[in-house]
C-alpha positions in Angstrom: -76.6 18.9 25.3 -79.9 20.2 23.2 -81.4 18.1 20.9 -79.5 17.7 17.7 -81.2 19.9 15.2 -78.9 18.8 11.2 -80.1 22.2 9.3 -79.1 23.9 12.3 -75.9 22.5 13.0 -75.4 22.9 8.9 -76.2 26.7 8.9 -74.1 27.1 11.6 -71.1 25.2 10.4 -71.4 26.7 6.8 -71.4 30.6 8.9 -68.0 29.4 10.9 -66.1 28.4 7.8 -66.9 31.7 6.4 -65.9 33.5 9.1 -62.7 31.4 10.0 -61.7 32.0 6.8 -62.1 35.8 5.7 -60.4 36.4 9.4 -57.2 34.8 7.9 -57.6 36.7 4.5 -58.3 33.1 3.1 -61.0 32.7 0.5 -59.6 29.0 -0.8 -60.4 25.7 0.5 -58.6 22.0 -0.5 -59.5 18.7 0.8 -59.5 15.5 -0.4 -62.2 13.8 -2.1 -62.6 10.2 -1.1 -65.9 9.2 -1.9 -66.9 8.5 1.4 -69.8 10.8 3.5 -67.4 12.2 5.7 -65.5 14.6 3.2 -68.9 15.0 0.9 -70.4 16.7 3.5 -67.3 18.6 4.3 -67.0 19.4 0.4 -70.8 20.1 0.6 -70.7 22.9 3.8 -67.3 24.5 2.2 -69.0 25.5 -1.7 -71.9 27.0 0.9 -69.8 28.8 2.9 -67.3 30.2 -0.4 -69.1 29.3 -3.4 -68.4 26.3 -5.4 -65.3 27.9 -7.8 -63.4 28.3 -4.8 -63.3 24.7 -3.9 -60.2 22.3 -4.7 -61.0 19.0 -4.5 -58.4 16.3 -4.5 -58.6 13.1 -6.0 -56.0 11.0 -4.6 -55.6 7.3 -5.5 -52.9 4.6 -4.3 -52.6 3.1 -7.6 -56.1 1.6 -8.0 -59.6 3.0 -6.2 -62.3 1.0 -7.2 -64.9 3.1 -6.2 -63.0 6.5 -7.5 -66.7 7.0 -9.4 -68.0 8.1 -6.4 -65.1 10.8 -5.8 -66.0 12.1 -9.2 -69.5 11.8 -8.2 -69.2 14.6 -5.4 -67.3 17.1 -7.5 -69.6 17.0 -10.4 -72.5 17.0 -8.4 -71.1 20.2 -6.3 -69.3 21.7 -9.4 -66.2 22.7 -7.4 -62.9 22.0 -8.5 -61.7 18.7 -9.2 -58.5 16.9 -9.6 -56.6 13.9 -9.3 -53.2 13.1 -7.9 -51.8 9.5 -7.8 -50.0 8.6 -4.6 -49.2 4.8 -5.7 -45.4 5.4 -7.4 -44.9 7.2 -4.7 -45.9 5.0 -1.6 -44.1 2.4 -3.7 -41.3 4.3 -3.9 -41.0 5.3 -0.3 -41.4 1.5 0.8 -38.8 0.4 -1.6 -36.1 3.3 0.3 -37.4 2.1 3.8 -36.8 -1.6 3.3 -33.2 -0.4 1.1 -32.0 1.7 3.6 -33.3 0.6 7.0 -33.0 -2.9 8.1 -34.6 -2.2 11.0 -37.8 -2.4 8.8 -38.5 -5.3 6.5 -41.5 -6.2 4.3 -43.9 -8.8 6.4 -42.9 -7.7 10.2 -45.2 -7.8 13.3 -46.1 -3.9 12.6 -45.5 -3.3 8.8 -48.8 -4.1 7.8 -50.4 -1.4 9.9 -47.8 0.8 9.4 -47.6 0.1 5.4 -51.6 1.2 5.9 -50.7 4.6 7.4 -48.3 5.8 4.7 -50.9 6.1 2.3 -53.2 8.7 4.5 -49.7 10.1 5.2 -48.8 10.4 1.9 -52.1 12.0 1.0 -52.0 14.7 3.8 -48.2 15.8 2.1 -50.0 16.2 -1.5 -53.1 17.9 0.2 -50.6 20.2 1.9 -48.1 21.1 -0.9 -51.3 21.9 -3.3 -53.3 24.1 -0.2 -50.0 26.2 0.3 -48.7 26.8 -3.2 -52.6 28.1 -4.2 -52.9 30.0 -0.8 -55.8 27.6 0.2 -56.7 26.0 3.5 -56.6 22.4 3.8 -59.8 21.2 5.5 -60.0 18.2 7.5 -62.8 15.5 7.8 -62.6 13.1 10.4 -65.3 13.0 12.6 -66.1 12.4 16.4 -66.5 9.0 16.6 -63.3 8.3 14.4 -61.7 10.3 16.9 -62.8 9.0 19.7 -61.6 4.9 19.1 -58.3 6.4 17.6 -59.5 5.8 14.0 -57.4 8.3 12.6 -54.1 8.6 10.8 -52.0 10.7 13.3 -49.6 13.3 10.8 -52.6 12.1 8.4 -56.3 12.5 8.4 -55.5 14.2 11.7 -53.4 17.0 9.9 -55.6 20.3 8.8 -56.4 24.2 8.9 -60.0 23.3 10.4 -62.2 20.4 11.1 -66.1 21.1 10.6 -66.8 17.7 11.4 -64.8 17.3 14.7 -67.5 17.5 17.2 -70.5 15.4 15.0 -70.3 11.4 15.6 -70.9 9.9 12.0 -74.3 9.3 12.5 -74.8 13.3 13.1 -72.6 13.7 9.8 -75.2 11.6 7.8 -78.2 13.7 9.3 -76.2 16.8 8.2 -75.4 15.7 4.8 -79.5 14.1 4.6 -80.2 18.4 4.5 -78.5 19.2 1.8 -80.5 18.6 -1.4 -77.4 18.5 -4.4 -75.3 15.8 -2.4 -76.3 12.1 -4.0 -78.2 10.5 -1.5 -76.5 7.3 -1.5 -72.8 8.6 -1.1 -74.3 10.6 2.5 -75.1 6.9 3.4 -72.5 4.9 1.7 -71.1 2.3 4.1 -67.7 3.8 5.4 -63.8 2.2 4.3 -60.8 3.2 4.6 -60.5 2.5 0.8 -56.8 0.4 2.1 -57.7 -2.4 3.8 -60.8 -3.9 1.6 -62.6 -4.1 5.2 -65.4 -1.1 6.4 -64.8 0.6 9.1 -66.9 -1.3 11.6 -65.5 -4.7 10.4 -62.0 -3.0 11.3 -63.0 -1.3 14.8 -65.2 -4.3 16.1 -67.7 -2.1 16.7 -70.7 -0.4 15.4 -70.8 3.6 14.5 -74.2 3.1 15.9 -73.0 1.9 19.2 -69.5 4.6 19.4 -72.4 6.9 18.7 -74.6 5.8 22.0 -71.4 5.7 23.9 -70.1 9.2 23.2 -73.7 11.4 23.5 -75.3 8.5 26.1 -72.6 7.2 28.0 -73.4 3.7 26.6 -73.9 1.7 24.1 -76.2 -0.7 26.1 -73.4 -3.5 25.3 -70.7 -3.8 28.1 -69.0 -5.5 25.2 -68.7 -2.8 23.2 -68.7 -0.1 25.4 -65.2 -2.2 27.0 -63.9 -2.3 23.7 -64.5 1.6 22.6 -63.2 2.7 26.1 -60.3 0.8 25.4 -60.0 2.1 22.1 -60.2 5.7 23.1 -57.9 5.7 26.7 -55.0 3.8 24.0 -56.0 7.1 21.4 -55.7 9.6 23.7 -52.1 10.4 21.9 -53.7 11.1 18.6 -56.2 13.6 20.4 -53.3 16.0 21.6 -50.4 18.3 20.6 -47.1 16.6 20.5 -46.4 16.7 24.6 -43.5 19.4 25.4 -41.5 18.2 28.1 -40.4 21.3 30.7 -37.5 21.1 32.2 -38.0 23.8 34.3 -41.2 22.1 35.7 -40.2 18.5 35.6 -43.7 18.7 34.0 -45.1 17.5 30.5 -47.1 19.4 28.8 
């Protein structure tokens, strides 16, 4: 791999968007706005690539975001679209049916936290979706590689898009990439990453450092065995989240 080069990669990501798009007839893009680096810089390449006024950005709240300020941060500062849709009566809502209607499922359980967490990105993606169709818009995605790669990743969530410019950049290539573009705030490209659920960052979450999935993915290591045990583990238990629903062929015996 050549050295990493951010206005490079930038110019070239802002030229694929452009092109994916006008080869679909598509001149719209939505995503959602968290706050976070991850879809600033998305928001960032996208009003490059189809100018600013075509730009949806999506405000989407579980009852309470603390740091929504920074969402309405990255809209102003790129002038694109902005909008907010609050997902809280609804994830409530949805629980309440759950726990009514399935007593397999009940309010405290081994996995309900963790699954509890993964509504709301669910939730999200479904709003993101609905408003990207009924404008004719494509819903961009922005995870990144090293979210990917652990498994830290909502799957029928943050997995669920049209594109992903940020698939193939770890996070720490995402900050160097948003670092080039001058109207991005500074401090949102290197705001410490959440998952805006949890009240933890990411790293406290994962165990790990993005600084050491970042070693792992483009050096092989991290230079901890630690770590390097963990994020392995991480991304062989992920692998799931990284593929197409498997098909299974009957006419193979093979699964696809």
């Amino acid at each position: 791999m050549k050295e990493f080069n951010a206005i490079e990669i930038r110019d070239t990501l802002v030229s694929m968007i452009k092109d994916f798009t006008s080869k679909a007839g598509v001149n719209k893009v939505v995503l959602g706005i968290s706050g976070g680096k991850d879809s600033t810089v998305v928001a960032a390449l996208c009003a490059r690539a189809l100018g600013p006024e075509n730009v949806y950005g999506i405000m989407l709240p579980d009852k309470v975001q603390p740091d929504i300020s920074d969402s309405q941060k990255v809209c102003e500062a790129l002038k694109i679209n902005a909008y907010t849709v609050n997902i809280g009566e609804t994830h409530k809502a949805l629980k309440e049916a759950v726990f009514a209607g399935c007593e397999l499922v009940r309010e405290g359980e081994a996995n309900e936290y963790e699954s509890n967490i993964n509504v709301g990105p669910r939730l999200r993606m479904t709003t993101l979706r609905y408003i990207a169709q009924t404008i004719g818009a494509f819903l961009a995605g922005t995870g990144n590689l090293s979210e990917s790669t652990v498994g830290y990743c909502t799957k029928d969530g943050d997995t669920s898009c049209d594109f992903n410019a940020l698939g193939k950049l770890t996070s720490k290539e995402v900050v160097a990439v948003g670092l080039t573009m001058e109207e991005l705030p500074k401090e949102l490209v290197q705001k410490a990453p959440t998952d805006g659920l949890s009240g933890k960052t990411d790293e406290e979450r994962l165990g790990v450092t993005y600084q050491q999935i970042h070693d792992y993915i483009r050096k092989g290591s991290s230079g901890d065995a630690a770590a390097d045990a963990l994020i392995e583990k991480k991304e062989r238990g992920s692998a799931h989240k990284r593929r197409m629903p498997s098909v299974l062929d009957p006419f193979t015996g093979q699964v696809v």
